[in-house]
C-alpha positions in Angstrom: 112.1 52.5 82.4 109.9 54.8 84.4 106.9 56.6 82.3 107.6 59.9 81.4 105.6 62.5 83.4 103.2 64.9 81.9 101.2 68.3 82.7 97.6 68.3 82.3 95.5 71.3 82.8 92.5 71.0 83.4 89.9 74.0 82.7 86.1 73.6 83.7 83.7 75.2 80.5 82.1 78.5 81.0 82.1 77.3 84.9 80.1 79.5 86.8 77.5 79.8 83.8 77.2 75.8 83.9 76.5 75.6 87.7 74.3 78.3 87.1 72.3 76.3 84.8 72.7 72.8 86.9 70.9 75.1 89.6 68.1 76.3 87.1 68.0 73.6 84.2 65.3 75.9 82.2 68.4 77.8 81.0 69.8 74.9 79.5 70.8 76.5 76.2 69.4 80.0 76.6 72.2 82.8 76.4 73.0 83.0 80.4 74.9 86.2 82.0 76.4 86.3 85.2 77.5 89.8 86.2 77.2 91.7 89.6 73.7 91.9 90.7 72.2 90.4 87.6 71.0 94.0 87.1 72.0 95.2 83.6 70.9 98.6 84.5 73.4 98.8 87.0 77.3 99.2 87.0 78.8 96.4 87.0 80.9 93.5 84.2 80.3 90.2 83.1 81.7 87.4 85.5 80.9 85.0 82.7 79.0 84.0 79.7 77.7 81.0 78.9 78.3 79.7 75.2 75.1 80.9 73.9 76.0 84.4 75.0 79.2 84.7 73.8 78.3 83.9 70.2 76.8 87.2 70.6 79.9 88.7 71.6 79.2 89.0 75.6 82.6 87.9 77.1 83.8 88.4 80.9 84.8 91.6 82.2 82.5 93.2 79.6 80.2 96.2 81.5 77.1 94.9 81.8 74.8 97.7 79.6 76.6 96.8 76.6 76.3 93.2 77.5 72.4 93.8 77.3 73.0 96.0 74.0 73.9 92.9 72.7 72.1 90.1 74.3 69.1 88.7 72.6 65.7 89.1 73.8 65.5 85.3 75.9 69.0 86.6 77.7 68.7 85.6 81.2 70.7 87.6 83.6 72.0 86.2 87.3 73.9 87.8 90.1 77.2 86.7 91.4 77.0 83.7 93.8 80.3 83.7 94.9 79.6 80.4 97.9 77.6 78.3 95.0 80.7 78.8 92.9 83.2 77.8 96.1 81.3 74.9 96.7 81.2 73.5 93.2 85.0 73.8 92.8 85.7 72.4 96.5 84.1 69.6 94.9 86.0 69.7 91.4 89.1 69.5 92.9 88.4 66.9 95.9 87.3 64.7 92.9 90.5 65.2 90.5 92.5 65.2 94.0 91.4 61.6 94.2 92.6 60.3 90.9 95.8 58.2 91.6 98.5 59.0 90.7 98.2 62.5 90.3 99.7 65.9 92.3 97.0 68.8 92.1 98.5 72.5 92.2 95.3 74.4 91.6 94.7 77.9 90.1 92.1 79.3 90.2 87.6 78.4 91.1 87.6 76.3 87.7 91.2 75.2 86.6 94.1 73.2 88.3 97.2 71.7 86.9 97.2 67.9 87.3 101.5 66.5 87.3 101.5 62.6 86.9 103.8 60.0 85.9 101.9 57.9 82.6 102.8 56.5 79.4 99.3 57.8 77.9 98.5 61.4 79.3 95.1 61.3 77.2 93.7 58.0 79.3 94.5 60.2 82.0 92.6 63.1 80.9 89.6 61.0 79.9 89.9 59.6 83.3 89.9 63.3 84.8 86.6 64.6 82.6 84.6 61.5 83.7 85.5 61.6 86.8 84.5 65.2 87.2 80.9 64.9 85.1 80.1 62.1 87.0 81.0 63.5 90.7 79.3 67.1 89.6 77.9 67.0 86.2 80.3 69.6 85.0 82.5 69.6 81.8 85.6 70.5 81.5 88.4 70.4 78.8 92.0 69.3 79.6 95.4 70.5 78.2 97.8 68.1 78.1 101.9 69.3 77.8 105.5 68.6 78.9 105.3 71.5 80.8 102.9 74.0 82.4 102.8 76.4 79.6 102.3 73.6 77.1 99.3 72.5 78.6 97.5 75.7 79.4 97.8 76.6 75.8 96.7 73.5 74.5 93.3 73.9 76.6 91.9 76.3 74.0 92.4 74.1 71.5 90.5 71.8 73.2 87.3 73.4 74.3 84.5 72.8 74.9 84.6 68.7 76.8 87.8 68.1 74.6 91.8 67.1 74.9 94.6 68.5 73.4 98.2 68.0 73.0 101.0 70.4 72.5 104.4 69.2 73.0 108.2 70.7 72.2 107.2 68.1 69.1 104.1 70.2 67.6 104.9 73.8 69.2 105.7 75.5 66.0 103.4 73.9 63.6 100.5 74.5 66.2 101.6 78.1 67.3 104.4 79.6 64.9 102.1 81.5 62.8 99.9 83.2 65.4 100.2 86.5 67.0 102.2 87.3 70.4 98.9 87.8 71.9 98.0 84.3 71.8 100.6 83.2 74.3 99.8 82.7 78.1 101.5 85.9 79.7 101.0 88.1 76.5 98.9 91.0 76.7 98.4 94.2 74.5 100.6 96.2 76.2 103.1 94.2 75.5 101.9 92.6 72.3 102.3 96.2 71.1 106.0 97.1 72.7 107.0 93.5 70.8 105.4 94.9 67.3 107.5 97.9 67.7 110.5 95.9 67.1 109.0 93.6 64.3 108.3 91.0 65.9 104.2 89.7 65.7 104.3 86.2 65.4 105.2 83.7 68.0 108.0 82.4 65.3 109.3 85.3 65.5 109.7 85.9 69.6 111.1 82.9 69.3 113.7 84.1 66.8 114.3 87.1 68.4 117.3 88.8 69.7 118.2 88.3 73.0 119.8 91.5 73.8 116.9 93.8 71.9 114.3 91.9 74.5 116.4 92.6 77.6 116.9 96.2 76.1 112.9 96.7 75.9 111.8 94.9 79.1 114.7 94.0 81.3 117.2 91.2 82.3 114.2 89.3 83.8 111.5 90.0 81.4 113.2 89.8 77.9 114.4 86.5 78.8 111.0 85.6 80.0 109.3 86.4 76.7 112.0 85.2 74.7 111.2 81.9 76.5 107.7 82.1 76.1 107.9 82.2 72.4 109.6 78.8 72.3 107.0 77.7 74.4 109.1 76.9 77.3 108.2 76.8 81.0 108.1 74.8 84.9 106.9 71.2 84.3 107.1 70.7 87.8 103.1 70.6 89.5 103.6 71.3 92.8 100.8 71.4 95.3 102.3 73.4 98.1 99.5 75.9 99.0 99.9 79.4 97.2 101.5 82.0 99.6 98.8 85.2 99.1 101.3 88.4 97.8 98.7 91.1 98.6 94.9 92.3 99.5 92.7 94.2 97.3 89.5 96.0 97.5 87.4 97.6 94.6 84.2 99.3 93.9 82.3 100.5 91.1 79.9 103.4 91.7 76.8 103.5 90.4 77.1 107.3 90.1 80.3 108.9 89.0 82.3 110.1 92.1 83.2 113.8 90.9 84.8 115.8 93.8 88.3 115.1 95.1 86.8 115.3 98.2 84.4 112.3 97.5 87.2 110.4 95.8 89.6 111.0 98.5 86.9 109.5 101.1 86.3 106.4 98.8 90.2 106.0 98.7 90.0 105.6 102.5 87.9 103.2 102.8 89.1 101.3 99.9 92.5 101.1 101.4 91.3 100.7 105.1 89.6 97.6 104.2 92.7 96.1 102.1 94.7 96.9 105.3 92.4 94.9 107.0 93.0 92.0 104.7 96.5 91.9 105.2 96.4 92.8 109.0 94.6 89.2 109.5 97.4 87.6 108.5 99.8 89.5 110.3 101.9 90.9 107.5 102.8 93.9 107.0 102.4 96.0 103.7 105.1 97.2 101.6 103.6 98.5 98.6 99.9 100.1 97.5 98.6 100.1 94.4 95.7 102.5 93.4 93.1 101.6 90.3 91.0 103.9 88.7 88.7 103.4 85.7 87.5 107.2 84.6 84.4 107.7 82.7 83.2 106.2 80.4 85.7 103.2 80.4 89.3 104.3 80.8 91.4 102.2 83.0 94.7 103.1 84.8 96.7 101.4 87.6 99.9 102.5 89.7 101.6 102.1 92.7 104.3 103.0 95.4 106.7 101.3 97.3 106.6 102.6 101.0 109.7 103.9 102.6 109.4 100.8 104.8 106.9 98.0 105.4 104.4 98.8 107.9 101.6 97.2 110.0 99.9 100.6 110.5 96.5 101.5 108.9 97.5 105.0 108.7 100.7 104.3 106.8 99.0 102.5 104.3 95.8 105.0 103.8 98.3 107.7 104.0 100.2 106.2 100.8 96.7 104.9 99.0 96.0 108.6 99.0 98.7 110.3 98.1 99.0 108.2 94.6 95.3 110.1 93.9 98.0 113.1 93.3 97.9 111.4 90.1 94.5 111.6 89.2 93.6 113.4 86.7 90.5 115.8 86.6 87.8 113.3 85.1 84.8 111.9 86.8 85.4 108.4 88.3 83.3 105.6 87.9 85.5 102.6 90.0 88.4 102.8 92.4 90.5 99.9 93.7 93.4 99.9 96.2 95.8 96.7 96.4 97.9 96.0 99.1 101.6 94.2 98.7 102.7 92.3 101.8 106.0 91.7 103.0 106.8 87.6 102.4 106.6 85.2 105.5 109.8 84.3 107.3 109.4 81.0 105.8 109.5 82.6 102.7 107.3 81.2 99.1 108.9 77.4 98.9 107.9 77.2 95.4 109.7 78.7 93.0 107.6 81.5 90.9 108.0 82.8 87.1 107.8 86.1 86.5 104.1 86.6 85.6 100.8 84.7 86.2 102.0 83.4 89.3 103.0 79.8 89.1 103.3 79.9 85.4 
């Protein structure tokens, strides 16, 4: 009888804080920030905390001032190095690539699903940690599941250096009782849309009508979430090479943009540059998508489908701007402009889920 086959994901700790501190061992165990130019004055958010920080409440995508409101006073504060970080998971993953056995479909800088055949997943995942702290001496935690949901889940109950199984077996016990939030996929958006109709608990997704989910998000999407409360999702790890859907670009202004005019000319630029993007791969663009974060901190995001795909720069800056009909009369402190491509002929071989990509 062949062994059954697992999912394990494995999810480096606090990443780009830790190689930060392999570069700089005096930070070893002060509260470490990693944010735009390491300038807290400045506009910008928090790439990443280390564990020290975050006990403070500093998490990622936090603005940087109010990162420093909270920081203690031996805070140290780094810029972005976005080639250290590249380099440290090129090595990460050439490292759990070599394990045998195993198919790699990876995610993301500093996490990666690992599919292999084994009657005990959690050798394999001890296998996988020491393997990676000896090859880079980084930590990381791994998930272990039947499927791909499963096993991202379980990763938080296994940080920091830990393992952690959850399983069709223990789903309920572990994840009945807490809130829709707490599921991969879940955010507040929809966390609040679900509470509307009773439903807080992942029990109670699970439990839910079929029909009243389809009625609130869709055919696709109720299903989906219905789904995800039962905790089920691909098993397959697949390492076919993600196919890239779109191009964005995005900048946050140290000083509030305030004109139209001024907003208008950032838009351009924005969206000439995500055109770019796309251009290089020779795909045309179908859809733009135009971000805006007012001041103080009030984000908003939509987008258009164009008429018809096009590989002309002024077809796409023409659409990027006309979604800033939208904007409303508030000073500006970030814009971002996201452009949709048109699939390859060869199409995505992999078969995608309707949210967070592979999951």
């Amino acid at each position: 009888m062949s062994a059954p086959r697992w999912v394990l994901h494995v999810d480096m700790d606090q990443f780009i804080a830790a190689v930060e501190v392999l570069r700089r061992p005096e930070l070893a165990g002060l509260p470490v920030i990693v944010g735009g130019r390491g300038d807290p004055t400045e506009r910008a958010v928090v790439s990443t905390a280390s564990y020290e920080a975050r006990a403070f409440g500093i998490g990622s995508g936090m603005p940087l001032k109010i990162a420093a409101r909270k920081a203690p006073p031996d805070a140290v504060f780094l810029p972005v190095d976005h080639d250290a970080y590249e380099e440290a998971s090129a090595q990460v993953m050439a490292t759990l690539r070599a394990l045998p056995g195993v198919v790699l479909e990876v995610l993301g800088w500093d996490e990666c699903f690992l599919g292999v055949a084994t009657d005990d997943p959690e050798s394999v995942a001890q296998q996988a940690q020491d393997a990676v702290l000896t090859a880079t001496r980084l930590h990381c935690t791994v998930g272990i599941g039947d499927n791909k949901l499963r096993a991202k889940i379980a990763t938080e109950f296994g940080k920091p250096r830990g393992t952690f199984r959850l399983t069709e077996q223990n789903w309920f016990e572990v994840m009945g009782e807490r809130p829709t939030r707490a599921l991969w996929g879940v955010g507040a958006k929809v966390e609040k849309r679900l509470a509307a109709h009773g439903i807080g608990t992942v029990r109670q997704l699970a439990d839910a009508s079929a029909d009243e989910l389809v009625a609130e998000f869709g055919p696709r999407m109720g299903v989906w979430y219905r789904e995800l409360g039962r905790g089920i999702g691909p098993a397959v790890v697949d390492d076919t090479p993600w196919v890239t859907r779109s191009h964005s670009r995005e900048t946050t202004y140290q000083q509030n943009l305030v004109t139209r005019a001024d907003i208008e000319d950032a838009v351009r630029v924005l969206a000439g540059q995500a055109f770019d993007d796309c251009a290089a791969e020779g795909r045309a663009v179908m859809r733009v998508h135009l971000k805006v974060r007012y001041a103080p901190f009030d984000t908003k995001t939509w987008g258009r489908k164009l008429a018809e795909p096009t590989a002309e720069r002024e077809g796409v800056v023409a659409a990027a701007l006309a979604l800033c009909d939208a904007l409303e009369d508030r000073e500006v402190r970030l814009l971002g402009v996201r452009a949709e491509m048109v699939m390859p002929e060869e199409g995505d071989p992999v078969e995608r889920t309707p949210v967070r990509g592979r999951i």
